[in-house]
KEDREN-955090 format. One record per residue (C-alpha): residue number from 1; x, y, z; residue in one letter. Coordinates in nm, 3 decimals. Layout:
BEGIN
+------+---------+---------+---------+------+
: bado :       u :       v :       w : doke :
+------+---------+---------+---------+------+
:  NUM :       X :       Y :       Z :    A :
...
+------+---------+---------+---------+------+
//
This chain:
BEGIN
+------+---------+---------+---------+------+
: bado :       u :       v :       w : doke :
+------+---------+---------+---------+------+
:    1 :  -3.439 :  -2.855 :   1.960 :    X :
:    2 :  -3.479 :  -3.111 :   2.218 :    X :
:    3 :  -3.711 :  -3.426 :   2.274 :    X :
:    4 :  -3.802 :  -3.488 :   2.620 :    X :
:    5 :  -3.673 :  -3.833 :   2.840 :    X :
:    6 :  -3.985 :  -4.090 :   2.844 :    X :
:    7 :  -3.964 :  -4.286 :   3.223 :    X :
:    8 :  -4.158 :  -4.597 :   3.244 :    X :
:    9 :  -4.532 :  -4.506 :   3.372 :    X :
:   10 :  -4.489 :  -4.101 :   3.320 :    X :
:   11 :  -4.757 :  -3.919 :   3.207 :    X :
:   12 :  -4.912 :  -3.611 :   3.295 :    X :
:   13 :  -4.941 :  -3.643 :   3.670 :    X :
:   14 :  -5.272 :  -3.529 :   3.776 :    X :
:   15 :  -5.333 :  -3.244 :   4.004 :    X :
:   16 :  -5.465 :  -3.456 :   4.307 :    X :
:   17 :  -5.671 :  -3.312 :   4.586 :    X :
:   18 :  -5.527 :  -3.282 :   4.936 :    X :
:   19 :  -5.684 :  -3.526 :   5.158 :    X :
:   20 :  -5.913 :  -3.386 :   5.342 :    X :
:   21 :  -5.793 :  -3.252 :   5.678 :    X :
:   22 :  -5.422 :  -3.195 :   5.549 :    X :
:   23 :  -5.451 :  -2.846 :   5.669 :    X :
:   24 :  -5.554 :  -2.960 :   6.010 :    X :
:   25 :  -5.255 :  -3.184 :   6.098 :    X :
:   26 :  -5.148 :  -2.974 :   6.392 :    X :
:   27 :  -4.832 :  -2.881 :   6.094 :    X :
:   28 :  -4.706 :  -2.922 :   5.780 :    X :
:   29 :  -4.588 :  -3.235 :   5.600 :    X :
:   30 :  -4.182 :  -3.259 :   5.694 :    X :
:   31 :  -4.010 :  -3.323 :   5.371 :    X :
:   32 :  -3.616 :  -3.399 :   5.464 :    X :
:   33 :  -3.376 :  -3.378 :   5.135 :    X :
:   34 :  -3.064 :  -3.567 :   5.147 :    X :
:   35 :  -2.847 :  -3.467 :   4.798 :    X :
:   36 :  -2.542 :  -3.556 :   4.754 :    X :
:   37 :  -2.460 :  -3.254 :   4.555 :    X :
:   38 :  -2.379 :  -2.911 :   4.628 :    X :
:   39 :  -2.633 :  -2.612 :   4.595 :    X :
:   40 :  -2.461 :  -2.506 :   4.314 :    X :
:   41 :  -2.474 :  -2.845 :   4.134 :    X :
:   42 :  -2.807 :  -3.010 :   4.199 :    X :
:   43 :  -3.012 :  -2.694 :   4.325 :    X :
:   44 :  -3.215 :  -2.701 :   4.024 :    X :
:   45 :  -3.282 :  -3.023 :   4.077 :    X :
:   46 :  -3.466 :  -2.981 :   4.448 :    X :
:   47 :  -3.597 :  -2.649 :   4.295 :    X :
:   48 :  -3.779 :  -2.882 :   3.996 :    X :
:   49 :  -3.886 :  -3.138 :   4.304 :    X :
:   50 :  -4.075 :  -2.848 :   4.509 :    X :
:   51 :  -4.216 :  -2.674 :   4.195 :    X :
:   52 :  -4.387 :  -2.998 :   4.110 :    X :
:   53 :  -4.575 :  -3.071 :   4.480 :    X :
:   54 :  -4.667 :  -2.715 :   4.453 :    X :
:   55 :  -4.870 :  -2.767 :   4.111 :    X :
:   56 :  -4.963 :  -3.073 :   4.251 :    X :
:   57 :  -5.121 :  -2.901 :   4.503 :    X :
:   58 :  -4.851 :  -2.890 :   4.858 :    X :
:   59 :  -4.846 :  -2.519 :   4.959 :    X :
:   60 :  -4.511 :  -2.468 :   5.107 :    X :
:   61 :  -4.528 :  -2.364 :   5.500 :    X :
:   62 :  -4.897 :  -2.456 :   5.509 :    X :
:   63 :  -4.864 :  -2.843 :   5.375 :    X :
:   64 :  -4.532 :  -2.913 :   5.390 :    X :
:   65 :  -4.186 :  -2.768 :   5.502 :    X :
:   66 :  -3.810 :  -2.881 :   5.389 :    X :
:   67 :  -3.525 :  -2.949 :   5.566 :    X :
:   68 :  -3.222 :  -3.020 :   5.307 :    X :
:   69 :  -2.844 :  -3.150 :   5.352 :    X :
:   70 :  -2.595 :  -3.101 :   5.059 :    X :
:   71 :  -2.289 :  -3.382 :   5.090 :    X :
:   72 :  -2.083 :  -3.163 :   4.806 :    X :
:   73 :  -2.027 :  -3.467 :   4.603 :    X :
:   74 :  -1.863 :  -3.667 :   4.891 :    X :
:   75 :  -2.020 :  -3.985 :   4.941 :    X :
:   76 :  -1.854 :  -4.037 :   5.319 :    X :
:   77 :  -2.072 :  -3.674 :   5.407 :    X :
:   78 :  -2.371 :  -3.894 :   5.329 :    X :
:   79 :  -2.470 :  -4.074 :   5.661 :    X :
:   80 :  -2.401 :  -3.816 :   5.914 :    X :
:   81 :  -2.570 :  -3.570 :   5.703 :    X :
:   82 :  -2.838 :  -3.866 :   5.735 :    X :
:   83 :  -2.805 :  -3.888 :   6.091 :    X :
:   84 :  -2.878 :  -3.480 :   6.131 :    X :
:   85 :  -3.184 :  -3.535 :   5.902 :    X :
:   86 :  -3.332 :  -3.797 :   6.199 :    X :
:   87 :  -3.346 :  -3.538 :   6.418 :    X :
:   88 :  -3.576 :  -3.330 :   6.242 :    X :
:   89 :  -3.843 :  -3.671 :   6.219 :    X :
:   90 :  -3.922 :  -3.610 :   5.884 :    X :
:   91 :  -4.270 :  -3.821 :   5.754 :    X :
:   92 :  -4.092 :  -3.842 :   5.415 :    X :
:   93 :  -3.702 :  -3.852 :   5.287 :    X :
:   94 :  -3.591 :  -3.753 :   4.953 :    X :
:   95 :  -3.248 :  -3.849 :   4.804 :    X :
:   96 :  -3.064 :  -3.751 :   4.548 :    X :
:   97 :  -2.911 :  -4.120 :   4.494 :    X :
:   98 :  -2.858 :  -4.481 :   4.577 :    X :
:   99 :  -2.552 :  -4.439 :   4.833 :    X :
:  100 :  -2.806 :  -4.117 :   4.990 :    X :
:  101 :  -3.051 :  -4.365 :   4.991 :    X :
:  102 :  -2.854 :  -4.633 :   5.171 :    X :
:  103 :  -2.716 :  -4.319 :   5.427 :    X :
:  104 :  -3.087 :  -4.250 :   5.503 :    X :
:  105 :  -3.191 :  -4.561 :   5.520 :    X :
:  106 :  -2.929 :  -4.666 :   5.798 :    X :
:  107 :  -2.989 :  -4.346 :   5.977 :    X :
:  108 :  -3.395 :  -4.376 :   5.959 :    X :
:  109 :  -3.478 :  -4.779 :   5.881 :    X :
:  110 :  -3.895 :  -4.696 :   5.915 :    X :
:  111 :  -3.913 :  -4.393 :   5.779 :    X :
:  112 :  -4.063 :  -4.370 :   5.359 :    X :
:  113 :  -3.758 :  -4.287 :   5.136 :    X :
:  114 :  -3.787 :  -4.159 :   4.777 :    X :
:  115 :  -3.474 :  -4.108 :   4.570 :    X :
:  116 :  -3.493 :  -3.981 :   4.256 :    X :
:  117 :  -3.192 :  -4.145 :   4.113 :    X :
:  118 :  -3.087 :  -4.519 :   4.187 :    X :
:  119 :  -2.814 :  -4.762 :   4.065 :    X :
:  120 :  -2.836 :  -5.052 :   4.127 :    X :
:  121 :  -3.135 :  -5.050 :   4.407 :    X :
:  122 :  -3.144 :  -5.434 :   4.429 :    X :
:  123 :  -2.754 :  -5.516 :   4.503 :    X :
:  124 :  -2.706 :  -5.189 :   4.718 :    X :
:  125 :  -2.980 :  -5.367 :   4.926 :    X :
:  126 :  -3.267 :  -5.081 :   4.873 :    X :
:  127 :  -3.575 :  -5.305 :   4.740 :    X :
:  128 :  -3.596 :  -5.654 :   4.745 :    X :
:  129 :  -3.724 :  -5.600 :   4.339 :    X :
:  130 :  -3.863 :  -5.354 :   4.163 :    X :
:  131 :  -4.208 :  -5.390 :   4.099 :    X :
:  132 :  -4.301 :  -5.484 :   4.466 :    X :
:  133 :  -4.012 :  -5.286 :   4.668 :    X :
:  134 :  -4.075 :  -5.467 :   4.985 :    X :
:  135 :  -3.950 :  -5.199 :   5.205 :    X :
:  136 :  -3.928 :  -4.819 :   5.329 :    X :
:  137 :  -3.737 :  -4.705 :   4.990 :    X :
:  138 :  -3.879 :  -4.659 :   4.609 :    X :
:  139 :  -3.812 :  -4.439 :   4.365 :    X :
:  140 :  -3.701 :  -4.432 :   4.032 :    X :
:  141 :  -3.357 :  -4.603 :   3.858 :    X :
:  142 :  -3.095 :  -4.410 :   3.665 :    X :
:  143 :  -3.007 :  -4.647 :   3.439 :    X :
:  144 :  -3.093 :  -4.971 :   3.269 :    X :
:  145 :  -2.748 :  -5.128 :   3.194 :    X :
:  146 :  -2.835 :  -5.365 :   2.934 :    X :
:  147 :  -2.834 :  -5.074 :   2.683 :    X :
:  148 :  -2.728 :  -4.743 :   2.836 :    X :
:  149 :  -2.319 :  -4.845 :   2.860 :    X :
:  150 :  -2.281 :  -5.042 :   2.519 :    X :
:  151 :  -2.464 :  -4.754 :   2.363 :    X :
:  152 :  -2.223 :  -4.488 :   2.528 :    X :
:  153 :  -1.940 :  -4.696 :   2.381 :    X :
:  154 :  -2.124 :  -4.763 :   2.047 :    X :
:  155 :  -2.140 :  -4.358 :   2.035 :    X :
:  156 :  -1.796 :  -4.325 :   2.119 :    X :
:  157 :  -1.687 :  -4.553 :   1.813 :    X :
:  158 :  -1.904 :  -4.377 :   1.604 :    X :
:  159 :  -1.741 :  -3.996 :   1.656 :    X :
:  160 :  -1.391 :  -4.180 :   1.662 :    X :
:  161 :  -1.426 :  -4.482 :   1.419 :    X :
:  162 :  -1.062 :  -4.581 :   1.522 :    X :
:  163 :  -1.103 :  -4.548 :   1.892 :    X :
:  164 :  -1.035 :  -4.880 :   2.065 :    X :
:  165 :  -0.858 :  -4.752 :   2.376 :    X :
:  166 :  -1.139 :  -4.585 :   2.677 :    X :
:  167 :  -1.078 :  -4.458 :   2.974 :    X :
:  168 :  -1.402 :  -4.390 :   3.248 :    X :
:  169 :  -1.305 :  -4.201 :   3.537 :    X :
:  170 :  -1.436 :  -4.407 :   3.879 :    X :
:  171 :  -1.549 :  -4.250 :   4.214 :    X :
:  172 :  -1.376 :  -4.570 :   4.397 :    X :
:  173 :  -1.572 :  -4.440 :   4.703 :    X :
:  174 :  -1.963 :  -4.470 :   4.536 :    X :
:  175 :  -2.047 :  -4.824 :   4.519 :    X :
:  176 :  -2.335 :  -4.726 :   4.230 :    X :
:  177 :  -2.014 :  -4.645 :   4.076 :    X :
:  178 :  -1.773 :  -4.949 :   4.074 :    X :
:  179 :  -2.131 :  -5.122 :   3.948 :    X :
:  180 :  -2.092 :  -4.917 :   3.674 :    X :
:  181 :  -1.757 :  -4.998 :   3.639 :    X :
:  182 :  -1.789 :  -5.353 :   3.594 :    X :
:  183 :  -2.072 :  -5.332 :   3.357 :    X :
:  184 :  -1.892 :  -5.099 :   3.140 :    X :
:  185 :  -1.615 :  -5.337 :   3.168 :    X :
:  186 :  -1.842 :  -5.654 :   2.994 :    X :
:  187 :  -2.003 :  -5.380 :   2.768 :    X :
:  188 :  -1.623 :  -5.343 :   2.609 :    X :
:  189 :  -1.507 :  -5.684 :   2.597 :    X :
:  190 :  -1.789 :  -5.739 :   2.378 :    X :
:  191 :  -1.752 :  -5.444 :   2.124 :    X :
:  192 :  -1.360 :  -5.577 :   2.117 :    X :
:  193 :  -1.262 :  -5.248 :   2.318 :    X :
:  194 :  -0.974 :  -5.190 :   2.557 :    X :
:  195 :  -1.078 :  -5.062 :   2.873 :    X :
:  196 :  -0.911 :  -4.825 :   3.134 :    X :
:  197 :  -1.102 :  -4.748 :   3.478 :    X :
:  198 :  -0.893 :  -4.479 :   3.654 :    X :
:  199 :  -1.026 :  -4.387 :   3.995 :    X :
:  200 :  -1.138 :  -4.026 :   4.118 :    X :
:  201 :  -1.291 :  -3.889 :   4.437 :    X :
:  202 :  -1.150 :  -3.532 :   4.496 :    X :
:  203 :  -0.973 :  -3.292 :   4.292 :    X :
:  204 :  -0.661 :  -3.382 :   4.296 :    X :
:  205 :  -0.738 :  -3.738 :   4.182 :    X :
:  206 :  -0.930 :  -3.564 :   3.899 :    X :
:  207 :  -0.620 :  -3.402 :   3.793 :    X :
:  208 :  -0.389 :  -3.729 :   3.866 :    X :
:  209 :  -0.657 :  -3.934 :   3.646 :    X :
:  210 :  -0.695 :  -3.697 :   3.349 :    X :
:  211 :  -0.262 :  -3.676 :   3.349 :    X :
:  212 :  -0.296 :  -4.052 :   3.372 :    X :
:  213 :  -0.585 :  -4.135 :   3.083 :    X :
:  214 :  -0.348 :  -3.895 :   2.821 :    X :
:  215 :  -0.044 :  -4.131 :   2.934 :    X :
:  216 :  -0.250 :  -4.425 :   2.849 :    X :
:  217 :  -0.327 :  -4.255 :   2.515 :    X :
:  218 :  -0.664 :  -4.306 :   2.537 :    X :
:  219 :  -0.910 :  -4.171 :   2.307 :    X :
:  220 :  -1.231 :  -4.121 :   2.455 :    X :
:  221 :  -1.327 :  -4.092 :   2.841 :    X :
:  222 :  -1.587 :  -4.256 :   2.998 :    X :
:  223 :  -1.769 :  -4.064 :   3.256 :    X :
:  224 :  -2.038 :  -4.255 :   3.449 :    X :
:  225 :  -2.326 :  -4.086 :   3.653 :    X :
:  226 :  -2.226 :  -3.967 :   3.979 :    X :
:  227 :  -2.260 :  -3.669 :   4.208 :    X :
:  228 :  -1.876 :  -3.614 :   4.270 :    X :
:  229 :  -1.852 :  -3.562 :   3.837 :    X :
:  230 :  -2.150 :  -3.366 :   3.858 :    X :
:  231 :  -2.060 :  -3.167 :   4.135 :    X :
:  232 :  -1.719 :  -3.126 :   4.003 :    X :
:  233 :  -1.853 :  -3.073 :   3.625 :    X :
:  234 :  -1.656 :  -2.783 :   3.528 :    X :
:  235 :  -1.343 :  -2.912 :   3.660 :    X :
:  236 :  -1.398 :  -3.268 :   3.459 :    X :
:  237 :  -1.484 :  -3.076 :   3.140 :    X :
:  238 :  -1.159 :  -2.862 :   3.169 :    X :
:  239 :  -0.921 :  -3.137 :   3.218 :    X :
:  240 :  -1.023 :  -3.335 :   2.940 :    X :
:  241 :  -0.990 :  -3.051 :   2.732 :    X :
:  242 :  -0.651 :  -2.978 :   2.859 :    X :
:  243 :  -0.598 :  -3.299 :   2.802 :    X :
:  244 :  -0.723 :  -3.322 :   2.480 :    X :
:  245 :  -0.957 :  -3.600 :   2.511 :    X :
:  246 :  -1.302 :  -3.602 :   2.414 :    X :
:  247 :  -1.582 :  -3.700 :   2.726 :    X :
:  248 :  -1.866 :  -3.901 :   2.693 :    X :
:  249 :  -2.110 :  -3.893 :   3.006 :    X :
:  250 :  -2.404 :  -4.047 :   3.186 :    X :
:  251 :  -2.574 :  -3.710 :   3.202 :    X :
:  252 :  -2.631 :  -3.384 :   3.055 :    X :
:  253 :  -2.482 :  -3.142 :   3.313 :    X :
:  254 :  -2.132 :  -3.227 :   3.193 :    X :
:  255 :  -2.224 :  -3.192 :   2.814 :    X :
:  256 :  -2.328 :  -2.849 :   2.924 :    X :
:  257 :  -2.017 :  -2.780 :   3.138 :    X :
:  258 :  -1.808 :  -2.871 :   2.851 :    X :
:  259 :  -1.840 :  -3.239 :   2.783 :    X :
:  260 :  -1.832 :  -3.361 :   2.435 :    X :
:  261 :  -2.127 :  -3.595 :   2.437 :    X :
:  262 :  -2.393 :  -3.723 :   2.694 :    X :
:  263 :  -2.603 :  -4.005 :   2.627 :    X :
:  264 :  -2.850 :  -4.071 :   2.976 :    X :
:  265 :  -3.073 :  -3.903 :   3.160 :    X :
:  266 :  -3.228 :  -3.573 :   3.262 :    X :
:  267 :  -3.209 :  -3.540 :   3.633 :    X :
:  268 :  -3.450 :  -3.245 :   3.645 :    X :
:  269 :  -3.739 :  -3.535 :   3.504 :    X :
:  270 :  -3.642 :  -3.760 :   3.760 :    X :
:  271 :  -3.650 :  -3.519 :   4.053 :    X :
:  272 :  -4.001 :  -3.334 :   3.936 :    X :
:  273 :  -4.133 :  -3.748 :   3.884 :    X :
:  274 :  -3.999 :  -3.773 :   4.247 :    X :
:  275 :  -4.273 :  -3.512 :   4.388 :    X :
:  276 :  -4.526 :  -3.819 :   4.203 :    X :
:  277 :  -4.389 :  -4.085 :   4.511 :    X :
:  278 :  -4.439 :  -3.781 :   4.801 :    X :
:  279 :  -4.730 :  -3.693 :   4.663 :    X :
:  280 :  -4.850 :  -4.095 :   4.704 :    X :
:  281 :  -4.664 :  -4.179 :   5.054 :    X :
:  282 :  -4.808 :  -3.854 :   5.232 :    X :
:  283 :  -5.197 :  -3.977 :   5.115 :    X :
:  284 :  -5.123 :  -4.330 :   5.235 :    X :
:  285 :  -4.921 :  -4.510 :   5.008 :    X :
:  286 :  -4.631 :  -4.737 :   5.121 :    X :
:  287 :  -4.317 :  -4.749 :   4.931 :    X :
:  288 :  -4.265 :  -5.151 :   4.958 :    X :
:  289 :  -4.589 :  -5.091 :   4.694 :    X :
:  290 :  -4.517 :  -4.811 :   4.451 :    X :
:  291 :  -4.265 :  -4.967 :   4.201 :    X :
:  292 :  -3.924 :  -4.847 :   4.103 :    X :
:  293 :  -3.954 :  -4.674 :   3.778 :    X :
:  294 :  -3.663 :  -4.759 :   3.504 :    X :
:  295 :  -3.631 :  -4.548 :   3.194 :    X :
:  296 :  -3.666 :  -4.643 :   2.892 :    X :
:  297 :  -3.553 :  -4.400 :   2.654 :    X :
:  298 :  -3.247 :  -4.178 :   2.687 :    X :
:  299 :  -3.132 :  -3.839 :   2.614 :    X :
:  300 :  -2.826 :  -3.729 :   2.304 :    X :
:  301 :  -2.695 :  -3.400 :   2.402 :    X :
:  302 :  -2.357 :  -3.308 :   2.161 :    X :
:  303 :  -2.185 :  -2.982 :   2.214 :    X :
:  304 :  -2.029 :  -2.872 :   1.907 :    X :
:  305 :  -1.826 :  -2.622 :   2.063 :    X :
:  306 :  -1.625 :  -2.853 :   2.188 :    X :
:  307 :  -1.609 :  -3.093 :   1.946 :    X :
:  308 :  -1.440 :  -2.790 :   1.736 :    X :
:  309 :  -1.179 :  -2.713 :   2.022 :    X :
:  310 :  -1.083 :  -3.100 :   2.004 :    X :
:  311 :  -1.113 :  -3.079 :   1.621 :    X :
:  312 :  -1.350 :  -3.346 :   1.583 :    X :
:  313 :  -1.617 :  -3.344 :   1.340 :    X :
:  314 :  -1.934 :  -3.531 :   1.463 :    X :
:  315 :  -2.076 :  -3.729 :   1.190 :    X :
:  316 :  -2.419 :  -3.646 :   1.029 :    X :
:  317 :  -2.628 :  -3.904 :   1.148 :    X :
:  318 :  -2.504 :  -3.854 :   1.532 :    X :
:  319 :  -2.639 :  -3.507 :   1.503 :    X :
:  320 :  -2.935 :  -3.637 :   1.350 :    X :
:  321 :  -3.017 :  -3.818 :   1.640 :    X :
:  322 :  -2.909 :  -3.558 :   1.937 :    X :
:  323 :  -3.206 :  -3.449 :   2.116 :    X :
:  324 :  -3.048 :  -3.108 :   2.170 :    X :
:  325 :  -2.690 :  -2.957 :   2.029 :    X :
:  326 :  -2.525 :  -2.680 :   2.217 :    X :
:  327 :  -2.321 :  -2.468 :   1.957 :    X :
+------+---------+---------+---------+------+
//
């Protein structure tokens, strides 16, 4: 059974009207989508994003038509994908994250930019704050750090009450990443835990890091949110298995690719939320004035089929709390 993710100021959204006139624009709304996925990865997602301004009311061809660049989990794709994007003078950009965000925002400074998944908005130099964005990019953050990493460890203590020793793969090249990093860092130090970042940006790093995490003898991995893990979910989940060492992630897709335990978000909420903002901007609405959503309640997905190929039994009140089990 599974509970769904609660974001900071969603309810139902309401079916607005189109403005009068919208079908008398000379041509539909252009929506440009900049993911840093692959099709295969985060295609659901966009699909979720659509479906939404369609029951909000956006008739696809009539109201608004999509132009979308994949980066395949390769954050230096990013900004000339951006820069392709320009071209087709879109009135409203969607991204799939932060570093998107900062590609489309280089590439198209005035244009309105909604991404549906931000770390760190603030540093990265997206919004001045969150409540009053200030600029051409909202949207809605990923993660609220103060509880989200020491929780992730606190979980991994729990299925392993000996572990002390954590690894978290790093995509060196995703600055939301080496954020993450150095939060997860301070969120160890305090719990007494012993820390091992090992970086990751293609395949063959993957490999190198998983061979690398084993030699450390750790006993859990870390696996933050990013596109490259997503992207590259099955891979992940196979090495650590290989490797015999159980994953805890920032999202669900690796859980269901294989992944011990996730403890995060659903990125299908934040993407269908994200039709909310180009639903706003294309009646009028700025983004320096639509606040950046955070989330305030998180997701427990366990997959007990993998917990019985590590041979690891999860403790009763863990499953108690998992919003869904895969078995």
């Amino acid at each position: 059974m599974r509970r769904r993710e609660v974001i900071t100021g969603l309810g139902a959204v309401a079916a607005w009207p189109l403005p009068s006139g919208a079908q008398k624009r000379g041509r539909p709304w252009r929506i440009a989508c900049l993911v840093s996925g692959s099709s295969e990865s985060h295609g659901g997602f966009v699909v979720a994003f659509r479906r939404r301004l369609g029951e909000i009311g956006f008739v696809e061809s009539r109201d608004v038509a999509f132009e979308l660049r994949w980066a395949d989990g390769q954050v230096d794709r990013l900004l000339p994908l951006a820069h392709e994007l320009a071209t087709y003078v879109p009135d409203v950009v969607v991204t799939a994250t932060a570093a998107a965000a900062v590609a489309a925002k280089q590439a198209m400074p005035t244009t309105p930019i909604v991404s549906a998944t931000m770390v760190d908005p603030i540093g990265m130099g997206l919004v001045q704050g969150l409540a009053r964005p200030g600029g051409n990019v909202t949207g809605i953050s990923i993660v609220s750090f103060e509880t989200l990493l020491g929780k992730q460890l606190d979980l991994a203590r729990e299925i392993i009450p000996d572990a002390r020793r954590i690894g978290m793969l790093v995509n060196t090249r995703n600055p939301a990443a080496v954020f993450q990093r150095d939060h997860a860092i301070a969120a160890a130090l305090t719990l007494g835990l012993d820390l091992k970042p090992v970086a990751a940006h293609s395949l063959e790093e993957l490999d190198a890091a998983f061979r690398a995490l084993a030699q450390a003898q750790s006993q859990i991995v870390l696996v933050p949110a990013d596109a490259f893990f997503i992207t590259e979910r099955r891979s992940v989940a196979e090495l650590a298995l290989a490797a015999r060492l159980p994953v805890i992630a920032g999202l669900r897709d690796l859980t269901e690719a294989g992944g011990l335990v996730s403890y995060g978000n659903d990125l299908t909420e934040h993407w269908t939320r994200a039709a909310y903002y180009v639903d706003r901007i294309l009646k009028g609405a700025k983004p320096a004035d639509l606040p950046v959503e955070q989330p305030t309640k998180y997701e427990l997905v366990i997959n007990l089929k993998t917990a019985k190929a590590l041979g690891l039994s999860i403790p009763a009140n863990v499953l108690a709390r998992a919003d869904e089990v895969i078995e």
